[in-house]
C-alpha positions as CSV (number, residue, x, y, z in Angstrom):
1,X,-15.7,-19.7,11.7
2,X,-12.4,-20.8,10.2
3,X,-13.5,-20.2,6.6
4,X,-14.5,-16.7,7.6
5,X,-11.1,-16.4,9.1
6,X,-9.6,-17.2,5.8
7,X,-12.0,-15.2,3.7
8,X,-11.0,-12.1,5.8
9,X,-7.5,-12.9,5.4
10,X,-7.3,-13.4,2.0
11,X,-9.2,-10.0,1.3
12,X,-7.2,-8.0,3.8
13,X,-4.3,-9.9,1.6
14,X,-5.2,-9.0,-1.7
15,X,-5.8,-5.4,-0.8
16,X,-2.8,-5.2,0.5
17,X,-1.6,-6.7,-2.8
18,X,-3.5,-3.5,-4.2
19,X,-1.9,-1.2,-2.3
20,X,1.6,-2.6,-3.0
21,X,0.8,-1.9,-6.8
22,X,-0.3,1.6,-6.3
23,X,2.8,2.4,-4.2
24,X,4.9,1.1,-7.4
25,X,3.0,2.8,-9.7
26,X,3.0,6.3,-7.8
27,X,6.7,5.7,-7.3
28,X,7.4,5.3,-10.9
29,X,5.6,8.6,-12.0
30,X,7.5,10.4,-9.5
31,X,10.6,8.9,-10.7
32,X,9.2,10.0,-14.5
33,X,8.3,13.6,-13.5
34,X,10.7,14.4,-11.1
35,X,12.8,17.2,-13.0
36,X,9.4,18.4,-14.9
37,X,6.5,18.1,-12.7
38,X,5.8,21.1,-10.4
39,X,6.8,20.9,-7.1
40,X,3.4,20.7,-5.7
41,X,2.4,17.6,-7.6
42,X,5.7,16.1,-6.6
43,X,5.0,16.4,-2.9
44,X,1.3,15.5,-3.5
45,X,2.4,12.4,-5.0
46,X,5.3,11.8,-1.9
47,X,2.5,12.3,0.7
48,X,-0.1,9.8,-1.4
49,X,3.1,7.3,-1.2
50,X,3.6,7.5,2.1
51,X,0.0,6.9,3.1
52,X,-0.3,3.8,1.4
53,X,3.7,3.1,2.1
54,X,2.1,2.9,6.0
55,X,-1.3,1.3,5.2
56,X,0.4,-1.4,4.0
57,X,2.7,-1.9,6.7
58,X,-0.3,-1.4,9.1
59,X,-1.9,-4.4,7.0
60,X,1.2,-6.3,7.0
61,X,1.7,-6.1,10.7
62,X,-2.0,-7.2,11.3
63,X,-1.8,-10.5,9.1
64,X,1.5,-11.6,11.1
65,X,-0.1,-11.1,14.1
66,X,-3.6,-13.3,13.0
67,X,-1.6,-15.4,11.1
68,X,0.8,-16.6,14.0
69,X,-2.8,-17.1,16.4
C-alpha cells in the first residue's frame, strides 16, 4: 500500500511538474506576441494559462493535504 501511495504521488508530482512548464512556456509566448498577435489568440492563450495556472494549484493543494496524512 505505501509504495502505491508513493507511486501516485510521485506521478501526480511530476505532472504537476508538467503543467508548471506549460504555464512558463504559454506565459513567454504571450509575453513574445503581445503587441503583434491578434487579440483572439492573446485571450486564448490567457484562458489556456489560467486553466493549468488552477490545475496546478488544485494538484498542489491535494499533495499538501496526502502528504501531511
Amino acid at each position: 500500500m505505501f509504495a502505491k501511495t508513493n507511486s501516485i504521488i510521485e506521478d501526480a508530482t511530476n505532472h504537476m511538474n508538467q503543467l508548471v512548464n506549460e504555464h512558463h512556456k504559454i506565459h513567454e509566448e504571450i509575453e513574445h506576441n503581445q503587441y503583434y498577435a491578434p487579440d483572439a489568440l492573446l485571450t486564448n492563450l490567457k484562458k489556456k494559462k489560467l486553466k493549468i495556472k488552477d490545475e496546478i494549484e488544485v494538484l498542489r493543494n491535494n499533495l499538501q493535504i496526502i502528504s501531511r496524512q
